[in-house]
N, C-alpha and C positions, 0 to 999 in steps of 0.2 A: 648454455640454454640455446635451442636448435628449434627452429617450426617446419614445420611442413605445410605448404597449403594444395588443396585439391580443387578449390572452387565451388564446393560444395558447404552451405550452411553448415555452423558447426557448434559443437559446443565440448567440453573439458572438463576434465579434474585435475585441480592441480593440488599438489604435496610434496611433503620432503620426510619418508619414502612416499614412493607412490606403485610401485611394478605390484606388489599387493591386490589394488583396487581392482573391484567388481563391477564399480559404477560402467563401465563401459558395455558390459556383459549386458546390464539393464538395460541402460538408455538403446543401445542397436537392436536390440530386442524389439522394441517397443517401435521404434521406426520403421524398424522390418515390418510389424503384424501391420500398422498404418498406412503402410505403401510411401511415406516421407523420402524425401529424396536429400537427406541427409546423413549427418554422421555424429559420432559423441565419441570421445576422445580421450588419452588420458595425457599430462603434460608434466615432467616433473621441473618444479618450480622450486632451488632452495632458499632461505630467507633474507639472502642479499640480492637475487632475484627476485624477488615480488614487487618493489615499486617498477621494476622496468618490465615486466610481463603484463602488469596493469593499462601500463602507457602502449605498450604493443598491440596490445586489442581494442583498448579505445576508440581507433581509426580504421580499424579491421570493416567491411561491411559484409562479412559475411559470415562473423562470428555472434555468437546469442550471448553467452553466457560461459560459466564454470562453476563448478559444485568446488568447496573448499575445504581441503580439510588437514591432516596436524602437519606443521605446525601454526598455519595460518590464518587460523577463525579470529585469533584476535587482532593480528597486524594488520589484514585486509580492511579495516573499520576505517584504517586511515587514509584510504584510498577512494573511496568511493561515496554517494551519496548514501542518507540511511533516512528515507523518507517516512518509515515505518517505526523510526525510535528505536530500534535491536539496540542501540548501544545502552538504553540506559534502561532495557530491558530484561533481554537475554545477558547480554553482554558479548554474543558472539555473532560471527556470519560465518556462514556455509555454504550464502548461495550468491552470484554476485551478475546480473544480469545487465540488457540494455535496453533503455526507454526508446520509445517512439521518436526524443528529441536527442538520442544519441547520447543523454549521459546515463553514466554505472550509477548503478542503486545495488546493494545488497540488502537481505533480508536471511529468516533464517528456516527453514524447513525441516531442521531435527527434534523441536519439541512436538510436532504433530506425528511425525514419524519413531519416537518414541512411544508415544500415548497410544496411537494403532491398537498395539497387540494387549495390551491392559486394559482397555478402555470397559473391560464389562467386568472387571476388577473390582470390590468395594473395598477401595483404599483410604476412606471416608476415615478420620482419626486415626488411622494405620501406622506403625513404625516402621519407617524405611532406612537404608544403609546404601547410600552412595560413596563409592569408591573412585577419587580424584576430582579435580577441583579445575580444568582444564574448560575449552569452549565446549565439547559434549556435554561434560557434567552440570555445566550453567544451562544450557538447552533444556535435561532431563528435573534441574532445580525448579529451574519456569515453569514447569509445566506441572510439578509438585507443587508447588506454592497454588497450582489454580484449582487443585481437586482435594485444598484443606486435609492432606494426610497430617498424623500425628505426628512425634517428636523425628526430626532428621540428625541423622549420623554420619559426618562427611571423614573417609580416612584418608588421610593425604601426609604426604612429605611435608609441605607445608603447613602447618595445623593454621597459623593464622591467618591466611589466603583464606582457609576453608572456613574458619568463623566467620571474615566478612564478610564472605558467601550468605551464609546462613543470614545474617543481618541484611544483606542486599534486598533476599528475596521471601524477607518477613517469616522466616522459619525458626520456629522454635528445635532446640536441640545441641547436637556436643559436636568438635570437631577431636579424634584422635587421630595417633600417626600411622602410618603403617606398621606391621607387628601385635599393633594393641588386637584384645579379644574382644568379637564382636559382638554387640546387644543382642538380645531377640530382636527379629524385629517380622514381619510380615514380607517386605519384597528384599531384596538384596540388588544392585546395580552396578554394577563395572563399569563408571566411564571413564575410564582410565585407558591408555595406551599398554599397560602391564597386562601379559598373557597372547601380544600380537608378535605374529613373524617380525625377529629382530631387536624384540626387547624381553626384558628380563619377563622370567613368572609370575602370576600371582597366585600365590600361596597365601590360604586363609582358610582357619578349623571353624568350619559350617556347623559346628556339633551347638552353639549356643540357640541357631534358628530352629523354630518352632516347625513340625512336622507340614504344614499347609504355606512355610514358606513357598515363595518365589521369587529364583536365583534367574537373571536378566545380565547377557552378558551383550555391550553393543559390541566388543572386538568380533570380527567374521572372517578375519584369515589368523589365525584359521579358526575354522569356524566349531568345532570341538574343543575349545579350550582347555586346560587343566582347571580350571575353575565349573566349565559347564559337568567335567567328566567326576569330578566330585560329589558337585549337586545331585546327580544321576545315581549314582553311589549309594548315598545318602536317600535315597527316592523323593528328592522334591522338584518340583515339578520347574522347568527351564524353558528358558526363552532365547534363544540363539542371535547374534547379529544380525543375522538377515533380514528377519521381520522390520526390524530400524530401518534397514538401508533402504529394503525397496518402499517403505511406505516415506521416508523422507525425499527418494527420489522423483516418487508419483509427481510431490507437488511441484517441485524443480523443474521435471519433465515436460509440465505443461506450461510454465514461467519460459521455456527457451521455444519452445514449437507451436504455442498456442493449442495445443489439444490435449485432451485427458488423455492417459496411457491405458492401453487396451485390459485392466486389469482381471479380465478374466481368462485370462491368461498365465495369470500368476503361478497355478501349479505346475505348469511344463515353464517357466524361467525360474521357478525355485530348483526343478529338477536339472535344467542348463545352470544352473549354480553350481551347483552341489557336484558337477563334474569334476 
């Protein structure tokens, strides 16, 4: 693990991969339109590095923050203040910042940036199918449990990870494994790391969801999934990564700089995405 410092304000994403990530694309994006005389970075962090990257920045004064993401949403919890309850919440951080008095707090910025692009959705009693059982998918559970959808369907490797899930965050419903065939259901979710540069496919016959599904994938590299290019197929109506990222970065964004992110802007940094 290697730093670079410039002298300039700064802030990160760290992971394990991490050459992937887009967050950097956003956040300089967004400093630039501001005229901020800063930077946002990406740092790759593996999981025997993370208590000593933690400690590295602590003392840093010219560091803000870092956005967190796999394998790290849950091990960062042990690191830092959680003044906001995440843990016995969400159950994950993603976003890991500094107070006024110098200590780390995390908090978590994915279940608002999930909710974004749904939000005029009536998923009111609705059957949903989340896919993995990881810190995204508890983000995307939390924020289920608060818009009372109907029965939840978690597939996972681990089925019984994914029932406690379901009991954690008072949701009635089933956990299967991967393979098994999926219920009807109204939205479909991919928070799983399966279908990203790197790791295996996800492979699953869409033919059991109802015609006014919608297939929500948060993987964004790449951002065509084999799962979105199915859905598409199929003609139901998708929802790509992106929207997650940059609406969970917004609020991050303003947590390390003190200022909202120029969002109208957003169609010329979706199209600097999508290069």
């Amino acid at each position: 693990m290697t730093d670079r410092s410039t002298g300039l304000p700064y802030a990160e994403v760290i992971g394990d991969p991490i050459a992937h990530s887009k967050s950097p694309v956003i956040h300089n994006f967004w400093l630039e339109k501001l005229g901020i005389k800063a930077e946002y970075r990406m740092f790759h962090v593996k999981p025997d590095e993370l208590e000593g990257y933690i400690a590295s920045r602590r003392d840093d004064p010219d560091w803000r923050g870092c956005n967190v993401t796999i394998p790290h949403k849950l091990a960062v919890m042990d690191h830092v203040s959680d003044p906001g309850n995440v843990h016995a919440s969400i159950g994950a951080m993603n976003t890991v910042a500094k107070a006024e008095n110098g200590e780390l707090f995390g908090t978590n910025t994915d279940a608002g940036g999930f909710f974004a692009p749904i939000s005029d959705v009536p998923l009111k009693n609705q059957d949903v199918i989340v896919i993995g059982a990881g810190g995204a998918a508890q983000a995307v559970l939390f924020a289920l449990s608060r818009i009372e959808v109907g029965s939840v369907t978690i597939i996972n490797r681990n089925v019984l990870k994914a029932s406690a899930l379901l009991a954690r965050f008072g949701l009635k419903g089933q956990a299967l494994e991967h393979g098994s065939a999926l219920p009807p259901a109204r939205l479909l979710v991919n928070a799983s790391a399966l279908g990203m540069k790197g790791q295996d496919e996800l492979i699953v016959d869409l033919s059991p969801l109802p015609d006014d599904a919608i297939v929500y994938d948060l993987v964004y590299a790449p951002l065509k999934t084999s799962l979105l290019k199915a859905a598409r197929a199929r003609g139901l109506e998708t929802i790509d990564g992106l929207s997650m990222l940059i609406g969970q970065a917004a609020v991050a964004f303003e947590i390390f700089f003190d200022q909202a992110p120029p969002l109208e802007h957003d169609e010329l940094l979706r199209k600097l995405l999508l290069k």
